[in-house]
N, C-alpha and C positions, 0 to 999 in steps of 0.2 A: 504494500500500500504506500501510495505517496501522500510525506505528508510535509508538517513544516517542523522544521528541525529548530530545538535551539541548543547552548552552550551551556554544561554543567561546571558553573566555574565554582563548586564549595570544596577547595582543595584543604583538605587535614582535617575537613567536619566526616560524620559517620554517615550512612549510608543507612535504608529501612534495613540491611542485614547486618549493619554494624559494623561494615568496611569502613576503612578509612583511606578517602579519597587520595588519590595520588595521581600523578600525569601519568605514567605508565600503564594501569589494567585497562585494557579497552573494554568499558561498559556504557550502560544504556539503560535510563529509567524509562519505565513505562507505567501508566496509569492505572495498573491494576496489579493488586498482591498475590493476584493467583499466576501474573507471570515472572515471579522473582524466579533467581540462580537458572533462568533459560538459557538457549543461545538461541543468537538474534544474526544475521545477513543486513548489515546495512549499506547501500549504495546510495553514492553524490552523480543523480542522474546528468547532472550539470559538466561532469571531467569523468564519469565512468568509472570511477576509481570505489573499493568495497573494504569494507573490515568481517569479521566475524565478530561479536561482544557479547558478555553475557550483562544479564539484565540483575543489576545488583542494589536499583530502589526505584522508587516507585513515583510516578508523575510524568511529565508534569501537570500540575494543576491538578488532579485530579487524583482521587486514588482507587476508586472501583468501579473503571470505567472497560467494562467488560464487554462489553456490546461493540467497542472499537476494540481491542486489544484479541479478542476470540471471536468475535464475532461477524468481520468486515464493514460493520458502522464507520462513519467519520467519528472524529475526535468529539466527546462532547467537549471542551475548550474551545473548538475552535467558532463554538456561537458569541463568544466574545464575554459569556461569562462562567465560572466554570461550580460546582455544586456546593459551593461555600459562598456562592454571591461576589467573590472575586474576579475583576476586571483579569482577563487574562491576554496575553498577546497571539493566544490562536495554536500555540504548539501540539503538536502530536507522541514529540518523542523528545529524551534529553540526551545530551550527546557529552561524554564525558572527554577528558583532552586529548587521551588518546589514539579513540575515534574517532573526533574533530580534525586532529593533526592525521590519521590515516586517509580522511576524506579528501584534504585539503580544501577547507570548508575556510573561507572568508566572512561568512554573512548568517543569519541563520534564515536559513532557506530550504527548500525541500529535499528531504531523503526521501529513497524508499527503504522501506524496511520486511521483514519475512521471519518467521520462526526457522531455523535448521530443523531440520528431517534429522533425527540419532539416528543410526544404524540397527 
């Protein structure tokens, strides 16, 4: 799904699993708790360029937004307010620095994104 991507810049804060953020693990929050410790396929349709990350908290904006996350809905965020009444800027998915720097991402602007098939 494409969507619109932004920048998880809370480096040394914890993570919904209690990681602690650093530029190196390439992860990816997404708005629902049922898809923590995943792996996630995410492409910068903009340069073609892809990471692999696992999904190690949850947002943004949102946190049981299952209908987008399993279900192929749009973002609820992206109505411009997200289920706490908070003004949101529309994102779908957070992109932590690692995966931002794999995408070579300048802007936040659209990914797409996919669960990995495990074997």
């Amino acid at each position: 799904m494409r969507v619109k991507s932004t920048r998880e810049g809370l480096t040394g804060q914890k993570t919904a699993t209690g990681w602690h953020i650093n530029g190196s693990v390439p992860f990816v929050a997404l708005p629902s708790d049922a898809a923590l410790r995943q792996w996630v396929h995410v492409t910068n349709p903009a340069n073609g360029k892809s990471i692999t990350a696992l999904v190690l908290d949850v947002g943004p904006w949102n946190e049981h937004d299952d209908a987008y996350v399993f279900g192929g809905a749009r973002p609820q965020a992206e109505s411009g307010t997200d289920s706490f009444g908070r003004t949101t800027n529309g994102a779908g998915i957070d992109l932590g620095e690692a995966v931002w720097t794999a995408l070579g991402m300048t802007d936040n602007t659209e990914v797409e994104w996919s669960f990995v098939a495990l074997s």
